[in-house]
SELO-249460 format. One record per atom (N, C-alpha, C): residue in one letter; z, x, y; atom name; residue number from 1. Coordinates in pm, whole numbers. Example, Ala and Ser with C-alpha at 12.3 -4.5 7.8 and 13.67 -1.06 7.14 Angstrom:
+------+--------+--------+--------+------+------+
| resn |     up |   east |  north | name | resi |
+------+--------+--------+--------+------+------+
|    a |    780 |   1319 |   -569 |    N |    1 |
|    a |    780 |   1230 |   -450 |   CA |    1 |
|    a |    780 |   1320 |   -330 |    C |    1 |
|    s |    708 |   1285 |   -225 |    N |    2 |
|    s |    714 |   1367 |   -106 |   CA |    2 |
|    s |    787 |   1290 |      3 |    C |    2 |
+------+--------+--------+--------+------+------+
END
This chain:
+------+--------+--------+--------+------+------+
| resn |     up |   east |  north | name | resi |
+------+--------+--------+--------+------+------+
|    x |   8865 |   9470 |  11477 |    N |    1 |
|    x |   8872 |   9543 |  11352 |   CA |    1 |
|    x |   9004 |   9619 |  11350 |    C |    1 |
|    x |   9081 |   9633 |  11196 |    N |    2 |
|    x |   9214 |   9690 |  11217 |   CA |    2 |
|    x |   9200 |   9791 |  11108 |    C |    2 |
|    x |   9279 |   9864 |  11126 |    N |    3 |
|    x |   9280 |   9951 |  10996 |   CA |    3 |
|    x |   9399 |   9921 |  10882 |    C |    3 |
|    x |   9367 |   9961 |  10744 |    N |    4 |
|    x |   9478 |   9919 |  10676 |   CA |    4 |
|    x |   9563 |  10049 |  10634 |    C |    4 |
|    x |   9651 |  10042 |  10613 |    N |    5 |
|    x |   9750 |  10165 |  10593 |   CA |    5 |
|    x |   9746 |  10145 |  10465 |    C |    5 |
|    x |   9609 |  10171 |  10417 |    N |    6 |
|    x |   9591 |  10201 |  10270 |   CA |    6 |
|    x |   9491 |  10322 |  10264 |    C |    6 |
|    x |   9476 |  10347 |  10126 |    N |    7 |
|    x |   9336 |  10421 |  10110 |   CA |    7 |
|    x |   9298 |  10364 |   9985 |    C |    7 |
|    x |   9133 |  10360 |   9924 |    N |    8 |
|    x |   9139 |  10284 |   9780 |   CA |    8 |
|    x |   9039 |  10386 |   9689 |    C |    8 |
|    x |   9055 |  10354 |   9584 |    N |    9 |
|    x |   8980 |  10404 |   9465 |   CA |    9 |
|    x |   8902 |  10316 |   9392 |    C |    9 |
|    x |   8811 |  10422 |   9412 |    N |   10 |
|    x |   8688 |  10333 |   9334 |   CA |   10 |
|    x |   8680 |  10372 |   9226 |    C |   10 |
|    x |   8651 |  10230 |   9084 |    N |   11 |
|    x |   8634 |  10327 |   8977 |   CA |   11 |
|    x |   8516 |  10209 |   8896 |    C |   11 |
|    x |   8454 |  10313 |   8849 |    N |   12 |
|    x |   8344 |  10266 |   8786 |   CA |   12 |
|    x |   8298 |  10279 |   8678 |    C |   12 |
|    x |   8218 |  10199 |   8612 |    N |   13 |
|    x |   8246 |  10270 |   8410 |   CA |   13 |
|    x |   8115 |  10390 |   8407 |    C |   13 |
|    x |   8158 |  10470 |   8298 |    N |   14 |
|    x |   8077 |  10592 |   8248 |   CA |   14 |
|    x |   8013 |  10564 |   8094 |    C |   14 |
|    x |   7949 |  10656 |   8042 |    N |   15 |
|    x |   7881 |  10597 |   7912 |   CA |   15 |
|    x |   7934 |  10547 |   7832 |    C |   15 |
|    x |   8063 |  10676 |   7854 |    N |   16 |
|    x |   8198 |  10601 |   7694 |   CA |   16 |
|    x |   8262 |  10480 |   7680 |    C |   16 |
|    x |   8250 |  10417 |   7823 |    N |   17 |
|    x |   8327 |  10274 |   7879 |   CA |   17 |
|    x |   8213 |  10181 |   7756 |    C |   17 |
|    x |   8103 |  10240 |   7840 |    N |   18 |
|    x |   7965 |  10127 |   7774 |   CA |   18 |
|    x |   7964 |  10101 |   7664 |    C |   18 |
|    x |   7946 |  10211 |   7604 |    N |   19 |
|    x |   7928 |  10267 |   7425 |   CA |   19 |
|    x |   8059 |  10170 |   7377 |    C |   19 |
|    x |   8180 |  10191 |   7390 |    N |   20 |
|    x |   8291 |  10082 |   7370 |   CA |   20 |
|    x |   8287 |   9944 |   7369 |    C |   20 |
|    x |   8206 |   9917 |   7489 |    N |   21 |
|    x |   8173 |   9784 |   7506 |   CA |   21 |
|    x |   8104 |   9704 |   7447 |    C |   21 |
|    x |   7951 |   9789 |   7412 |    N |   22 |
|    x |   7872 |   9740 |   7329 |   CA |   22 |
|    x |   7919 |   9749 |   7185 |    C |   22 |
|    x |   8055 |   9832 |   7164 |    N |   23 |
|    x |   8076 |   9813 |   7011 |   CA |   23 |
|    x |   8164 |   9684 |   6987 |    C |   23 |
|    x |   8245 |   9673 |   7038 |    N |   24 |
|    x |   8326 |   9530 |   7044 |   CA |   24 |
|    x |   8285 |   9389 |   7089 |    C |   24 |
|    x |   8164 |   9402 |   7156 |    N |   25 |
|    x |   8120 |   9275 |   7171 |   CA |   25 |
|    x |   8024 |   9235 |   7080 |    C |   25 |
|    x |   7945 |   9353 |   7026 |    N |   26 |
|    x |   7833 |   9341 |   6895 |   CA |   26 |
|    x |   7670 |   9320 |   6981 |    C |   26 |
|    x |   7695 |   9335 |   7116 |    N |   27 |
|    x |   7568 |   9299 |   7191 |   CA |   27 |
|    x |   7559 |   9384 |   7251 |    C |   27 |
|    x |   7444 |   9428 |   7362 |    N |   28 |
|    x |   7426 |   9527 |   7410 |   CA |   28 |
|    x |   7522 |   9587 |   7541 |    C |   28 |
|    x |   7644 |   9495 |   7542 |    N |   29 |
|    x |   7716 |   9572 |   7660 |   CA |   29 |
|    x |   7697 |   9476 |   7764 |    C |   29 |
|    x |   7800 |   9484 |   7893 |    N |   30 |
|    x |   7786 |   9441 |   7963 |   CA |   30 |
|    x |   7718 |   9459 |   8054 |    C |   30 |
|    x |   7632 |   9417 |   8149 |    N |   31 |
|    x |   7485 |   9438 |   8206 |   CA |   31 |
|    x |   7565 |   9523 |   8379 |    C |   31 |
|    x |   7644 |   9590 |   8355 |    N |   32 |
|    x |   7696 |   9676 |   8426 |   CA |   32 |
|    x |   7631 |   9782 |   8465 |    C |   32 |
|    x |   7623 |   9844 |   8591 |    N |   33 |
|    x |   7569 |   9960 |   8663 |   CA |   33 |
|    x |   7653 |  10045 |   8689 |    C |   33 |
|    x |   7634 |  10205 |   8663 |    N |   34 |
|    x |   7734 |  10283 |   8638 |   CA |   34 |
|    x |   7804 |  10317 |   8768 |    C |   34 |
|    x |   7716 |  10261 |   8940 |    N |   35 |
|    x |   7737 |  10232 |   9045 |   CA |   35 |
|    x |   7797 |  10128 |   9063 |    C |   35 |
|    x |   7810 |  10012 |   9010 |    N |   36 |
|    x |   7943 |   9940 |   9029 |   CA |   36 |
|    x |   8067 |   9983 |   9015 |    C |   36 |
|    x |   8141 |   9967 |   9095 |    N |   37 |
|    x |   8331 |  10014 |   9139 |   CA |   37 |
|    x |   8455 |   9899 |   9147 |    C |   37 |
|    x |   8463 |   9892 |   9101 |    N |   38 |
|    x |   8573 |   9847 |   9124 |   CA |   38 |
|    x |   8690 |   9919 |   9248 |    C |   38 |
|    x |   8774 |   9835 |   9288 |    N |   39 |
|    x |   8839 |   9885 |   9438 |   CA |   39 |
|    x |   8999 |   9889 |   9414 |    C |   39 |
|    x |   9091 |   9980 |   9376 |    N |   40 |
|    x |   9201 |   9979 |   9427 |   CA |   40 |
|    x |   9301 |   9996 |   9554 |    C |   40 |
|    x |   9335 |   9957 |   9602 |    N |   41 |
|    x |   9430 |  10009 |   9723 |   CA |   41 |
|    x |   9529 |  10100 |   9657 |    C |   41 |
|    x |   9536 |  10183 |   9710 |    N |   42 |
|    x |   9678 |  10327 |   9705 |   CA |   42 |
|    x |   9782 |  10344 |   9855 |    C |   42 |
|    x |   9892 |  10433 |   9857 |    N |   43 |
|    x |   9969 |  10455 |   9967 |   CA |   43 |
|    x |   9852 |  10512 |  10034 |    C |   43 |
|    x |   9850 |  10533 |  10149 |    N |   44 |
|    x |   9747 |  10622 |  10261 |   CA |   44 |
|    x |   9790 |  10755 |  10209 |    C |   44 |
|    x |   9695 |  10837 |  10231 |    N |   45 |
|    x |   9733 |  11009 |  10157 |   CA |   45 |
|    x |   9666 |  11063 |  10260 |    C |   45 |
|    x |   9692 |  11181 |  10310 |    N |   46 |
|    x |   9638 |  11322 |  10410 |   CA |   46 |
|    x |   9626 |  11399 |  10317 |    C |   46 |
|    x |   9596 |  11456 |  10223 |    N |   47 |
|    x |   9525 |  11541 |  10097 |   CA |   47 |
|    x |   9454 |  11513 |  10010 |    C |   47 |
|    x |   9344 |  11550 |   9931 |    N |   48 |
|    x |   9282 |  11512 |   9810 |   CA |   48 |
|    x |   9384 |  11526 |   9704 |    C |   48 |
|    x |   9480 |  11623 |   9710 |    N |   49 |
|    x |   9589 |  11589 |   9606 |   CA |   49 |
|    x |   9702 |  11490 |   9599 |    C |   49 |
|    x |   9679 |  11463 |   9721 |    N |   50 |
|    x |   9841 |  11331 |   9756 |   CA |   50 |
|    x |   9721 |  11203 |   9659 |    C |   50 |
|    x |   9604 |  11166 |   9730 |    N |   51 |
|    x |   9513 |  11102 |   9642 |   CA |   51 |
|    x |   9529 |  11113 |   9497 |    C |   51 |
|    x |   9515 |  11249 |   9420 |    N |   52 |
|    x |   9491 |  11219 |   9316 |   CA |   52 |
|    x |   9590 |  11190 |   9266 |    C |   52 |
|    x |   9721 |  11243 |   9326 |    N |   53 |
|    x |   9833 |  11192 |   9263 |   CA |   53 |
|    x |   9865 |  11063 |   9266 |    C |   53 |
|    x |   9856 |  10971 |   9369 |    N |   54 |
|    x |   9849 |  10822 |   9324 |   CA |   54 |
|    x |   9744 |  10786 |   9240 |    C |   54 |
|    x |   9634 |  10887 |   9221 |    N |   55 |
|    x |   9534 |  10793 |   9057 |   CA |   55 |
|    x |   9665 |  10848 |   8945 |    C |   55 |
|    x |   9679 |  10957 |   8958 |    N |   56 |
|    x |   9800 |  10996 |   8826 |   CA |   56 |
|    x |   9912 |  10880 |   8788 |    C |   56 |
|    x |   9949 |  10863 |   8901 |    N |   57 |
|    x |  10077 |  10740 |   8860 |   CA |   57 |
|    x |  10038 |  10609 |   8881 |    C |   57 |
|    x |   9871 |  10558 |   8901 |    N |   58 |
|    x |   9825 |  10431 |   8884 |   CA |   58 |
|    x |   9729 |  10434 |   8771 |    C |   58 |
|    x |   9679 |  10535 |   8667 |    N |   59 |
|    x |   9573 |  10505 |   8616 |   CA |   59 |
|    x |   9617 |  10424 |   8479 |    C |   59 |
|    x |   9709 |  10418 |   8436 |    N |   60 |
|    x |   9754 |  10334 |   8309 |   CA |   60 |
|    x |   9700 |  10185 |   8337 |    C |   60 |
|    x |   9781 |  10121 |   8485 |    N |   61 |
|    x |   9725 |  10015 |   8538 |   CA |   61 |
|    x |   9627 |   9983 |   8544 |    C |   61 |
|    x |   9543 |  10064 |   8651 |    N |   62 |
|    x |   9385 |  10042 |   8683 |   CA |   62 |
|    x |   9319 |  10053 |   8507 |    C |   62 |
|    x |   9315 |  10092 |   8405 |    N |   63 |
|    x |   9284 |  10142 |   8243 |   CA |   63 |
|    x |   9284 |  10046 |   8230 |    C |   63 |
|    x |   9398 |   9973 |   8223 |    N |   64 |
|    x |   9422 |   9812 |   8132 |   CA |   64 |
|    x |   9340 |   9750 |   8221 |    C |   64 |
|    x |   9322 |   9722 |   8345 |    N |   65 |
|    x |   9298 |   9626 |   8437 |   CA |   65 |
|    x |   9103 |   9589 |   8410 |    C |   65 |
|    x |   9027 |   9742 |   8415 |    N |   66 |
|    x |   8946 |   9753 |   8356 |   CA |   66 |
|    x |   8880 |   9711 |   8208 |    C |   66 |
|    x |   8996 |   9757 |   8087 |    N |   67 |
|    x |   8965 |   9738 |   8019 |   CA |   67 |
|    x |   8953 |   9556 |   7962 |    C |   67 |
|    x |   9072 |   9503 |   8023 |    N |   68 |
|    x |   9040 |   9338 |   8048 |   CA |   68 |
|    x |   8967 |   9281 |   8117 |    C |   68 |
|    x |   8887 |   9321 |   8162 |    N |   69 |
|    x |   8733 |   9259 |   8257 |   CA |   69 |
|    x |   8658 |   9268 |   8161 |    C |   69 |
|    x |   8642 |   9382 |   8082 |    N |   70 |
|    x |   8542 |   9412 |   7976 |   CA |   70 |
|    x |   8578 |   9383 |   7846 |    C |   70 |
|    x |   8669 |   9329 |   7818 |    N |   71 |
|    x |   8748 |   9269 |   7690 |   CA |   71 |
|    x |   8845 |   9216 |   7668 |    C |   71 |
|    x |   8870 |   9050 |   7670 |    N |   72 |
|    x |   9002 |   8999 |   7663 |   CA |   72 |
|    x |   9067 |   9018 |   7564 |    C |   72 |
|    x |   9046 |   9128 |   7485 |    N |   73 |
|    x |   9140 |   9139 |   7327 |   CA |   73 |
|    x |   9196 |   9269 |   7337 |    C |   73 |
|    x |   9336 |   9256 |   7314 |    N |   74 |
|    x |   9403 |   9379 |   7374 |   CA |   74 |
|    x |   9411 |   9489 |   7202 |    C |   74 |
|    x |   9387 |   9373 |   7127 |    N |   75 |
|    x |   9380 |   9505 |   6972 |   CA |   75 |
|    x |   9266 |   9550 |   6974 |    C |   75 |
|    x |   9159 |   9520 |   7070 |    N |   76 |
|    x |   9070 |   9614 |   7055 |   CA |   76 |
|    x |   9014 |   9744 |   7189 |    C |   76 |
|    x |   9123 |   9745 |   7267 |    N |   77 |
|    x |   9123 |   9832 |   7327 |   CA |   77 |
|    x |   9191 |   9948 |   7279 |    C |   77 |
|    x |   9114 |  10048 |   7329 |    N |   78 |
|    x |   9161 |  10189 |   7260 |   CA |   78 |
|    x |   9252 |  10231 |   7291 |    C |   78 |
|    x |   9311 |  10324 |   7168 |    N |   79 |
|    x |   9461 |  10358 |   7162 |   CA |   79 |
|    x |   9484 |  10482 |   7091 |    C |   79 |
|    x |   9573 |  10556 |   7137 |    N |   80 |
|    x |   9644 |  10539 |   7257 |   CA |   80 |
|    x |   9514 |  10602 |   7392 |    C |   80 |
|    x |   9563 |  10560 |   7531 |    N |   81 |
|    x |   9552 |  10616 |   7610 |   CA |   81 |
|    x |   9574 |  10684 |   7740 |    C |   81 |
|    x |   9467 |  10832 |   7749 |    N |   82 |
|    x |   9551 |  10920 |   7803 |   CA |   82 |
|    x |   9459 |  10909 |   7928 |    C |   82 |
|    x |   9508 |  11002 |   8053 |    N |   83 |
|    x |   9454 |  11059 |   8187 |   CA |   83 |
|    x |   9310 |  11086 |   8152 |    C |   83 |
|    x |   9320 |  11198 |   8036 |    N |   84 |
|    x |   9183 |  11241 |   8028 |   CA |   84 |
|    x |   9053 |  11156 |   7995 |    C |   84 |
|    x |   9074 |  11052 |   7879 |    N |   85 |
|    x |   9028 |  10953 |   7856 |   CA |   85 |
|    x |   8966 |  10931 |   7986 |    C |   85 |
|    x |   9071 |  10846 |   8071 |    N |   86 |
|    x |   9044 |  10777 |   8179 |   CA |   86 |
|    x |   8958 |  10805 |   8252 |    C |   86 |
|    x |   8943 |  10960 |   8271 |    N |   87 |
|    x |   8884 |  11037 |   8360 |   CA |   87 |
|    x |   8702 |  11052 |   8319 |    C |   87 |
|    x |   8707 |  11012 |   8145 |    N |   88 |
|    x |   8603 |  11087 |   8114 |   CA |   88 |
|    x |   8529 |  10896 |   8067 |    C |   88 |
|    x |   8603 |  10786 |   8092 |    N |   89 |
|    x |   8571 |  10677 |   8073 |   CA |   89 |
|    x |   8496 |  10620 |   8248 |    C |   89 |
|    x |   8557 |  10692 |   8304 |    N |   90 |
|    x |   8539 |  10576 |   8440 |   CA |   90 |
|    x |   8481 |  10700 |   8556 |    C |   90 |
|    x |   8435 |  10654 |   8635 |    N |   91 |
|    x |   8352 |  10760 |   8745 |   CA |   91 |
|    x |   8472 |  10721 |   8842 |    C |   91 |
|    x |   8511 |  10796 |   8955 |    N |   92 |
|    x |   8626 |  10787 |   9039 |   CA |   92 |
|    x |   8540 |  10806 |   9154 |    C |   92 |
|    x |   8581 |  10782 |   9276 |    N |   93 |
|    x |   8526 |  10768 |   9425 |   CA |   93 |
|    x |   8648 |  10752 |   9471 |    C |   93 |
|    x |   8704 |  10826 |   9596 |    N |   94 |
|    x |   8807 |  10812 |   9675 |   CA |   94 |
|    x |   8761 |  10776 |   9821 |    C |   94 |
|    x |   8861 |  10662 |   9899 |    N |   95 |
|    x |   8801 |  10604 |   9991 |   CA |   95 |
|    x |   8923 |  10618 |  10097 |    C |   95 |
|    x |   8933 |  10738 |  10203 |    N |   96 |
|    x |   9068 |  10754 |  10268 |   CA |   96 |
|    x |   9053 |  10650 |  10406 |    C |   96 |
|    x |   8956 |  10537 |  10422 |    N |   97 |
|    x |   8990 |  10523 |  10517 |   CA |   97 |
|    x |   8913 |  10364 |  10483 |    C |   97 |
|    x |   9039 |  10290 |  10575 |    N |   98 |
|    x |   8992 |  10106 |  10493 |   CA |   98 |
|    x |   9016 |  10071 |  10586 |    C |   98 |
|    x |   8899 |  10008 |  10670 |    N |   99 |
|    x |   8902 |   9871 |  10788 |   CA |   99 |
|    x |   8889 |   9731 |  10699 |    C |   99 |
|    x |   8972 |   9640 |  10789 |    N |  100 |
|    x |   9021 |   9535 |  10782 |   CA |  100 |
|    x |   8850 |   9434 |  10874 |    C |  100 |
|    x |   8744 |   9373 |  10811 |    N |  101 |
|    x |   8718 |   9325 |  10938 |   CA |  101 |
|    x |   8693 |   9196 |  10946 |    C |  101 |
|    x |   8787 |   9115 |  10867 |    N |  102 |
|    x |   8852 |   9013 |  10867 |   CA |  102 |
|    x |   8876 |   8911 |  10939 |    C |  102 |
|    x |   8916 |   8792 |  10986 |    N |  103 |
|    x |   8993 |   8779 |  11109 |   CA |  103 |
|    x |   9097 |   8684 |  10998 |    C |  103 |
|    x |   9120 |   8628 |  10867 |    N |  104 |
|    x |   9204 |   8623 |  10791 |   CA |  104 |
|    x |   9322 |   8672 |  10771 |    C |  104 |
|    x |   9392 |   8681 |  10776 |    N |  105 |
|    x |   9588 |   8736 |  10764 |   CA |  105 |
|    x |   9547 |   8774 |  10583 |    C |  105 |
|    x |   9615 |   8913 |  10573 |    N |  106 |
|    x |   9593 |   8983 |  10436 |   CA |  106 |
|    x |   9709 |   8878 |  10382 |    C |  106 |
|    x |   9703 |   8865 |  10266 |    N |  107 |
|    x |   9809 |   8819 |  10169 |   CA |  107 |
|    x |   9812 |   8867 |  10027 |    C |  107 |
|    x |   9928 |   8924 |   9962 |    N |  108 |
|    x |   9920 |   8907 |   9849 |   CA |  108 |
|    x |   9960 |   8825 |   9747 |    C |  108 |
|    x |   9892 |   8798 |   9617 |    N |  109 |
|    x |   9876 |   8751 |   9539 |   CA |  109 |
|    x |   9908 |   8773 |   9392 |    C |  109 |
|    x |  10041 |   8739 |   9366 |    N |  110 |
|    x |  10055 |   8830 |   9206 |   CA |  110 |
|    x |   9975 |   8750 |   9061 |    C |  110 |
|    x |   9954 |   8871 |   8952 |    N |  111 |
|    x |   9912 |   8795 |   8880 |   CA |  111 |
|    x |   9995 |   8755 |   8753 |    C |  111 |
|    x |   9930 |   8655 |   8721 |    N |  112 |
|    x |  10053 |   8612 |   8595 |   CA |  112 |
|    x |  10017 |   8710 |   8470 |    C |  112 |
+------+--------+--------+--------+------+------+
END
């Protein structure tokens, strides 16, 4: 087992995500649990503020990234958006410590 010189964020949808969801799809939403997370990797941080500051300068990303799982139509994602939004759309979980237990070689993968 190795460790990764990351730390990740979990983020997960909240009512307002839902309520959104179910308005643009016209159905009841996606059959999502407000305990499902999604996983980012961040730089490794020694503070809860070094943490939040990489959600500060990743949450535009992780927003869109989210909001295209739950809707491939970008005119109907909401606009504009801010931190607070984000904050009050998605449940956050911080994860300072990520084993590898793998025996696979990490690779990344960009997306188009």
């Amino acid at each position: 087992m190795a460790s990764v010189n990351r730390c990740a964020i979990g983020v997960g949808p909240k009512a307002p995500l839902i309520e959104w969801s179910r308005q643009v799809s016209g159905e009841s939403g996606m059959a999502w649990r407000e305990e499902d997370h999604s996983l980012y990797l961040i730089p490794a941080y020694e503070t809860p503020a070094q943490g939040e500051e990489s959600l500060r300068q990743g949450y535009e990303q992780i927003f869109l990234s989210e909001l295209k799982s739950w809707c491939l139509d970008p005119d109907s994602w909401p606009s504009p958006r801010s931190y607070g939004m984000f904050r009050e759309w998605f449940s956050i979980r911080f994860y300072d410590l990520v084993e590898d237990l793998s025996e696979v070689e990490l690779r990344h993968e960009e997306e188009e």
